[in-house]
N, C-alpha and C positions, 0 to 999 in steps of 0.2 A: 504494500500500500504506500501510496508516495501522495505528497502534497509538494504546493508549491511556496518555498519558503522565501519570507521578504529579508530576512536578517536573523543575526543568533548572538546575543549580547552575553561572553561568558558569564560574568560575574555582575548581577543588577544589584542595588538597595532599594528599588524605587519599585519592584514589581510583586510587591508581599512580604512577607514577615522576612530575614535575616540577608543571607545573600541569596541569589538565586539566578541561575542561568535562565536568561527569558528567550523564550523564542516566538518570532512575531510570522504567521502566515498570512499568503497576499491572498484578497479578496475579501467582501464583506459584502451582506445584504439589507442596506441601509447607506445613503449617503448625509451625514454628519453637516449641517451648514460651519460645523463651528470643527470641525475634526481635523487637531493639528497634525495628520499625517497622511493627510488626505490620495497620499501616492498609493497606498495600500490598497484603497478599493476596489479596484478593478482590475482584471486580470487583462495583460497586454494583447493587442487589435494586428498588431504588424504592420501599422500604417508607415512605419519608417521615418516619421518625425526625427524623431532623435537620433537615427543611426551618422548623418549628416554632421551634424554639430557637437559630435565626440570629439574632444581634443587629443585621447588619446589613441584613439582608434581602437576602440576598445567593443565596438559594437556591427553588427554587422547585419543585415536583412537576408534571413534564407529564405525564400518562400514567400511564402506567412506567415512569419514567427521571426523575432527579433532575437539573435543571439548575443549574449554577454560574453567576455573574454575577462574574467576577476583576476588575471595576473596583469593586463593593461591599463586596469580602472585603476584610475587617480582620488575615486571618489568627490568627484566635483559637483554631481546631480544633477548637472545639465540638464542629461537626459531625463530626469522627474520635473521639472520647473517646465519645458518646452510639451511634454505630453500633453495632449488636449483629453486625454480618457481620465487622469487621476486614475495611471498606474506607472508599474515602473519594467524597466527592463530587467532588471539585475536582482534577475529570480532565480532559485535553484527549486529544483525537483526533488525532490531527497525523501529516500522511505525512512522510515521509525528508525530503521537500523543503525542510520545514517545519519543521523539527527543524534541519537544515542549515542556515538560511538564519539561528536561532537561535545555531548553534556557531559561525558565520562572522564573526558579529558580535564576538567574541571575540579575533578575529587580529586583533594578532600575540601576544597575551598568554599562549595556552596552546602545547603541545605535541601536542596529543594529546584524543582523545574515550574516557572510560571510560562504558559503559552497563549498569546495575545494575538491581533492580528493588524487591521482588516477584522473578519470574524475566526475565529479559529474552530466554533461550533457548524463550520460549515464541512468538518473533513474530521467526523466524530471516528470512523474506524481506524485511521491514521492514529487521533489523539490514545484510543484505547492502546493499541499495538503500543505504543508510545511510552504512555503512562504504564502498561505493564513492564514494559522495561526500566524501568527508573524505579518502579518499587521494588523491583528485586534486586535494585543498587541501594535500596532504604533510603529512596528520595519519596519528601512530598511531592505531591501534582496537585497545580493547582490553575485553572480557567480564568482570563479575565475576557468575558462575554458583553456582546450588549443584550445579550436575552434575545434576539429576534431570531431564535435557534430552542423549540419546544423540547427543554431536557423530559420530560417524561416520558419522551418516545426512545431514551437513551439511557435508559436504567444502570446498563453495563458500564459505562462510560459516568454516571453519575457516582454509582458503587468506587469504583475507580479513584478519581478525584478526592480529593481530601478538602473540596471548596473552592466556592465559583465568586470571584469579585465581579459582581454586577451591577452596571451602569441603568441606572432607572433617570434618564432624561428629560423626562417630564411627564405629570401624571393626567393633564388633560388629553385626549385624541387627537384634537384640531392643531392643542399644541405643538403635540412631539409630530405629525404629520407636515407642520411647518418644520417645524427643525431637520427631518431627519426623509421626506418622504413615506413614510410608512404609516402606522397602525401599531399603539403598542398594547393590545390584551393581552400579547402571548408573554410579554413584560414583565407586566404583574401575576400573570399566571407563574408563571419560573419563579418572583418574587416569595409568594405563597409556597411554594413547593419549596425550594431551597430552604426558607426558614423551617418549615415542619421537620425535613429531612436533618436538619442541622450540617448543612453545605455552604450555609451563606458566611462565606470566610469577609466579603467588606462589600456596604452600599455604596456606589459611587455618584457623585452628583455633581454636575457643572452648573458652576452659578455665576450667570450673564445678566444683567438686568435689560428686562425691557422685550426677554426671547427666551429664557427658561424660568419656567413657572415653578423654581427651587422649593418654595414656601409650600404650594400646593403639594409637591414630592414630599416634603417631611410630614406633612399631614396627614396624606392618606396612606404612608408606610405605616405612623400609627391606630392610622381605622384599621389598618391589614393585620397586624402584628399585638396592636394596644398598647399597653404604656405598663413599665419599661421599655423602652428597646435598647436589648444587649448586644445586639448585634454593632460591629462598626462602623460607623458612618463616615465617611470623607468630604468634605464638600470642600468642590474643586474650583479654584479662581481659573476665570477664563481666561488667557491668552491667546495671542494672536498669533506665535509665531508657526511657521507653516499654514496659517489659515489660507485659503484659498476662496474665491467665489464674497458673495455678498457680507459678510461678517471679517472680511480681512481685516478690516479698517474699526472695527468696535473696540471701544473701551475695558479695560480692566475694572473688576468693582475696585473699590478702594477698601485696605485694613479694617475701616471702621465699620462698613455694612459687612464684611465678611466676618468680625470677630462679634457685633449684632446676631448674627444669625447663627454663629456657633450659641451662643450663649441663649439667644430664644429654642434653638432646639434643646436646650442641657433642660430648661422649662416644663418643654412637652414630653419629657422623658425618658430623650435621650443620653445613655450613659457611657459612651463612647466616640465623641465626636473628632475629628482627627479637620485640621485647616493644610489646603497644600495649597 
């Protein structure tokens, strides 16, 4: 089983509890107005845009399929900044094995594998194959999803994981359909099931004013959940950079609404709130 991989960052602090080798796979279904990685979504067209404007000659058009040469690349991203798809070239293919044989290299420095994407709940028997392998190194596994991928049809792959950091976006329809194109039921369905199952390793929430209905999100996690919630919360300052399309140009909240809104959630009974 092979997936196609965007990047593999040995050793993270930023992608779950201690260190962790992240690995981010291309593609996602949803596109993010605000998603600082926006090359990730799409899996590449062959248009040959970029092959052209490679300074290192690092790229080349077979086909219909753009091929990458990762001993030529300079990593300059050229080619991600001129794609008109919001994807990228400098993709690999790599089964579990492969990937694994990559994370392994890493013991005894991390804890644990986090796998991100794009969506990474799009290429569930990869992740399983995967995640079996790294528990028999006595690593965690752990998802960071935006939910638009129904875990209960993935029981084996949920057993698996050791906890899914899920992005809940915004809790109106109309909202997150502005934001993001989609529909999010199946969102808050994952939401509910992960807390039951006790998988919900961290909420994640991006807080923009004026485009993500933050305030309504901490609300109706507690009509879902009720008050306590132990679980962990992060609410994430929006930034721009990599932003693409109509949100490039938006503002940061400022400290004061952010450490506001930690401090109103600590109110509603949240006991875990974490500010990035």
């Amino acid at each position: 089983m092979k997936a196609p991989v965007n990047k593999i960052i040995p050793v993270s602090v930023v992608d779950g509890p201690g260190s962790r080798t992240a690995v981010f796979l291309q593609g996602c279904n949803i596109s993010c107005a605000y998603c600082h990685n926006p090359e990730t979504q799409k899996l590449c067209t062959g248009c040959g845009i970029c092959v052209d404007g490679c300074p290192a000659g690092a790229l080349a058009l077979n086909g219909k399929m753009v091929s990458w040469d990762e001993k030529k690349c300079v990593s300059c991203d050229r080619c991600i900044a001129v794609c008109p798809n919001y994807a990228s070239p400098k993709i690999r293919e790599m089964s579990a094995e492969e990937v694994y044989e990559e994370v392994s290299g890493n013991l005894p420095f991390i804890r644990g594998i986090t796998v991100s994407g794009g969506e990474c709940c799009l290429y569930p028997e990869f992740l399983k194959e995967l995640f079996g392998l790294c528990k028999g190194a006595g690593l965690s596994c752990l998802i960071d999803s935006n939910g638009m991928v129904d875990f209960s049809l993935y029981p084996e792959l949920l057993e698996l994981s050791d906890g899914v950091m899920l992005d809940v976006k915004s809790w109106d329809p109309e909202v997150y359909r502005r934001l993001t194109g989609a529909d999010n039921a199946v969102v808050k369905k994952n939401l509910e099931l992960l807390w039951r199952k006790n998988k919900l390793e961290e909420i994640r929430i991006v807080c923009l004013s004026g485009e993500s209905d933050y305030e309504e999100v901490l609300r109706g996690i507690v009509g879902l959940m009720g008050s306590p919630v132990t679980a962990r919360v992060r609410l994430i300052r929006f930034r721009p950079f990599g932003v693409r399309g109509r949100l490039s140009g938006a503002s940061e909240p400022d400290d004061r609404v952010m450490r506001e809104l930690a401090a109103w959630a600590g109110e509603m009974g949240y006991q875990n709130v974490v500010l990035t």
